[in-house]
N, C-alpha and C positions, 0 to 999 in steps of 0.2 A: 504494500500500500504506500503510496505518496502521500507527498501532505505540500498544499499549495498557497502560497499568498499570493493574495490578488490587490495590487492597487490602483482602481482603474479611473481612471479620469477618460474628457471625452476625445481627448487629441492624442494620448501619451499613457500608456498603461506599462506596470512594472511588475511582472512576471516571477515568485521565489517559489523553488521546487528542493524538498527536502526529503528524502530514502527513509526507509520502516527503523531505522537508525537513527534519524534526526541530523542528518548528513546533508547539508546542501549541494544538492547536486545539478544544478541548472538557476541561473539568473537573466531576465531575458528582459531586455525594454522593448514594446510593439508600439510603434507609431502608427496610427489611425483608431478610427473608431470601434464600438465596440463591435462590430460585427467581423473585424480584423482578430479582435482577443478570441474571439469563440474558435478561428480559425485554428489558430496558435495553439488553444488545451487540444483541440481536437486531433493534432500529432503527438499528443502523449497515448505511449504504447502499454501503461499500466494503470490497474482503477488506483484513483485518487478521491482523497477529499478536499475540497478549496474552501477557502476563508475568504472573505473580504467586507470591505466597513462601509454601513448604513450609507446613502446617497439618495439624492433626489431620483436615480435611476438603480436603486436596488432590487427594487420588484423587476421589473424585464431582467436585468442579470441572475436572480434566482429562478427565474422560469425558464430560461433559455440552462442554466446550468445543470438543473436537475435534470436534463434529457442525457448530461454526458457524463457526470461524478456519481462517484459512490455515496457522496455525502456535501450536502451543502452548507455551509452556516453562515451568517450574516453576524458581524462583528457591532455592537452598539460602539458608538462615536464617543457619547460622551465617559463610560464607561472606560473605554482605552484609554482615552486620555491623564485619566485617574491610573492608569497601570504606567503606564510610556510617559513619564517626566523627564525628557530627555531633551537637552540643548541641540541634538544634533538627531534631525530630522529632513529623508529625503524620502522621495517616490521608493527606491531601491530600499533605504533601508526600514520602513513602514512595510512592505509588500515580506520581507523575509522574519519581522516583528511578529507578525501575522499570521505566517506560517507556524514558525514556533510554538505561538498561543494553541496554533491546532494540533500539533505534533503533542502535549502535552495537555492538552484538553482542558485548557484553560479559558476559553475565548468565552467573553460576556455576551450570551449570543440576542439578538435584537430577534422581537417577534416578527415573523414576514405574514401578512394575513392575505386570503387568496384573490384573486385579482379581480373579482366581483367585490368584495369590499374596500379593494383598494383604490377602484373608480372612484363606489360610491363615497369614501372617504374626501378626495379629489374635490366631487360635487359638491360636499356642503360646506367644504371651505373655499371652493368659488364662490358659492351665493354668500357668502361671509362677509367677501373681500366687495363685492357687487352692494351690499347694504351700505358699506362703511366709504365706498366712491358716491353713494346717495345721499349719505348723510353729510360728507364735506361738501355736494354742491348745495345742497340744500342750506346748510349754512352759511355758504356764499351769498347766495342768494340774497340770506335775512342779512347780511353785512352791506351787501350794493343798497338797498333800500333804506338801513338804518345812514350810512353816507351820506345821502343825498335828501336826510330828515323825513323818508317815508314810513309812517308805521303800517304794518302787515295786519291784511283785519285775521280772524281767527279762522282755521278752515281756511287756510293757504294751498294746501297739498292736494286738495279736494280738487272734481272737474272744474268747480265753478271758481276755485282761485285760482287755476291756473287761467282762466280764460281773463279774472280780472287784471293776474302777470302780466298779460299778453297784450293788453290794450292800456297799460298804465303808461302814459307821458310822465318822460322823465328829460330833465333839465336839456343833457347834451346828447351827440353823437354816440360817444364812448362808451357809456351809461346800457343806453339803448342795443349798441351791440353785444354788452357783456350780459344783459339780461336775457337776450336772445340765444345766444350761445348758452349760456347755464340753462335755459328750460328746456332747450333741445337734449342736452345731457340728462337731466332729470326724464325726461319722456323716456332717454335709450336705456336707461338705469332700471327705469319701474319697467319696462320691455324686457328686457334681460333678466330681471330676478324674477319674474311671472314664467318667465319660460322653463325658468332652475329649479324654482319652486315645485311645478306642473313635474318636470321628470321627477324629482326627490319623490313628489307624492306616489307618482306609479313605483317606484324604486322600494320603496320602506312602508306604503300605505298597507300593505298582505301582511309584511315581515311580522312575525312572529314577538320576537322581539318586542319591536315598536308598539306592537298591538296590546301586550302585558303595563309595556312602563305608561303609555295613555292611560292608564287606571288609575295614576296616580295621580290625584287632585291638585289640579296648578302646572302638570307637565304636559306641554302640548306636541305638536310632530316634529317639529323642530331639535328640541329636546330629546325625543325619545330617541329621533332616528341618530342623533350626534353620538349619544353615550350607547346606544347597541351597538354602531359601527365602529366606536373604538376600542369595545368591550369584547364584540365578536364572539370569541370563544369562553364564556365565565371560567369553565372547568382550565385557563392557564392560569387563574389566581386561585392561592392556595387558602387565602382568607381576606378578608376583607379590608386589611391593613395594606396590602399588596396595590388593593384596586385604587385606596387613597393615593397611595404613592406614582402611581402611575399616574393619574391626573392631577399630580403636584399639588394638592389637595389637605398635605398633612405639614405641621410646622418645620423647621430648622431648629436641631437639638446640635447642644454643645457640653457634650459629661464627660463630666472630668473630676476628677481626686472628692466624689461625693456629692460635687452640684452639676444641677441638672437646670441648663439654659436652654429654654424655648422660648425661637424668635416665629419671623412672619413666615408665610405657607411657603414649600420652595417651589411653588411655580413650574415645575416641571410638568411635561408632556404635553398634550393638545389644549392650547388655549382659549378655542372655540368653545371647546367641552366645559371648559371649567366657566367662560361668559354664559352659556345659555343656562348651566347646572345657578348660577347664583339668579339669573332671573328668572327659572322656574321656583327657587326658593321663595323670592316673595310669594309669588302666586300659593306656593302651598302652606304657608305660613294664613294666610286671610282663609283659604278654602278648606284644609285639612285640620280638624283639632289637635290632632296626634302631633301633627310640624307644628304648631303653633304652641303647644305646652313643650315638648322640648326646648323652641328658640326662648319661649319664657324664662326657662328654668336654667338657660344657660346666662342668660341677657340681664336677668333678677329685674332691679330698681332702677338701675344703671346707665345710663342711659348712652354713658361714652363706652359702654358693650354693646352696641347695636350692631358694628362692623365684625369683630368677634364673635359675638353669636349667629350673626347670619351664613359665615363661612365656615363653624362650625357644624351647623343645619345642614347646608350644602354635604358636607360631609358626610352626615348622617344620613342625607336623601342617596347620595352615591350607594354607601355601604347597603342602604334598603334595597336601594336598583338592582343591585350586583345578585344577594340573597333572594329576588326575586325571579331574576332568569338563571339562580343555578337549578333553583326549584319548580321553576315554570308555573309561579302564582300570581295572581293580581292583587291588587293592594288591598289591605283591608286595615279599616282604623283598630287603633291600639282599645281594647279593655278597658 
């Protein structure tokens, strides 16, 4: 069996092959794309296993590789980096780092989930990014108006304020074009997230998943479908502390010689997940009593605990989600 590092980038990939020994026996830089590198493993004449680390194009290099290795694994980034503190860092010597980790079964290996939720992953952080281009024109918007001492009546965003946009004299030239170009943007904005929207619903509308966490009072599709498709598979978290940590969701600890420092949440993994997860907490907070006595009970009198509580909730609404699709229940209020 071989054991392969893979460092690929899209112009320049760095090739490390080491013997059932841990022997490096081939070093190889491939210049071009990846469909060159695949070229490249495909004249090794013995099964191998290859490594190589998390990338915007790691799902097509795992899909394409499992057709030709004995074994594939996906290196987590920030996890190595935590291994490999090292001043002296090249394509070659990362690619043979790499190998090693695998020759010795050490590699922090990153989850690859299959390429049906890897789209639908795609999707809802396009419509994400689509909302948040909507809402900067939109505040443009109310900024050219406020300029020029116009106030916005209420019911702006409506058919009938865009139509009042649309006929509002304003002082100069300048004015006028920048208003015109921003509602045209807003029209292609609300056009584009109707259309993302429309797929996500046929996408996640059946899912199974999706259909369990909508049970929960205050989580709507948006919601559901974000934390099933990063969640995917429950049965890879072993307990519910896991599922925290994964949506960066649990605090930053620092213990040492008997104290125990807890700072803010570390923000790690999908940040989409963790925005919709705190704006379905409000929601479940006013509609569910169960969320609403927790966030109580965390929050007391207090009132400079409102941000602490809510993202504790958050929390607690996670760890519910997760216990819900290992079990395949819908929600039901607390006793």
């Amino acid at each position: 069996m071989l054991y392969i590092g893979l460092d690929a980038h899209q112009s320049t990939s760095s090739i490390c092959i080491l013997d059932e020994n841990g022997k490096r026996v081939k070093r190889q830089t491939v210049h071009g794309f990846f469909p060159k590198v695949m070229e490249e493993l495909q004249k090794v004449d013995a099964p191998f296993e290859i490594c190589f680390e998390a990338s915007c194009a790691y799902g097509y290099l795992y899909d394409e590789l499992q057709k030709i290795a004995h074994r594939v694994v996906v290196a987590h980034p920030g996890q190595l980096r935590l291994i490999f503190r090292s001043k002296r860092k090249s394509d070659r010597v990362d690619a043979e780092k790499l190998a090693k980790l695998l020759f010795i079964g050490e590699v922090p290996e990153a989850y690859v989930p299959s390429i049906n939720v890897r789209n639908w992953r795609r999707l809802i952080e396009y419509r994400r990014r689509l909302i948040d281009k909507q809402t900067r024109c939109k505040n443009a918007i109310r900024a050219l108006l406020r300029s020029h001492g116009v106030q916005a009546p209420k019911g702006l965003w409506t058919r009938n304020g865009h139509a009042w946009l649309a006929s509002l004299e304003l002082p100069n030239l300048a004015a006028e074009v920048q208003r015109d170009l921003m509602a045209d943007e807003l029209s292609l904005f609300g056009r584009q997230i109707r259309k993302v929207t429309k797929a996500l619903d046929e996408m996640g509308g059946e899912h199974p998943a999706v259909v369990i966490l909508r049970t929960i009072p205050g989580v709507g599709a948006r919601t559901a479908e974000t934390v099933a498709a990063y969640i995917d598979a429950p049965s890879r978290f072993s307990r519910s502390g896991e599922v925290a940590s994964y949506f960066g969701l649990i605090p930053c600890q620092d213990s040492s010689a008997g104290l125990n420092r807890l700072g803010h949440i570390t923000k790690q993994g999908p940040p989409t997940a963790r925005k919709y997860l705190v704006e379905a907490t409000w929601q479940a907070i006013r509609r569910s009593p169960t969320v609403r006595a927790y966030f109580t009970r965390i929050c007391g009198e207090k009132q400079d605990r409102t941000k602490v509580a809510l993202v504790a909730t958050a929390h607690y609404l996670l760890r519910c989600m997760w216990a819900m699709l290992c079990h395949g229940e819908a929600w039901h209020e607390a006793a």
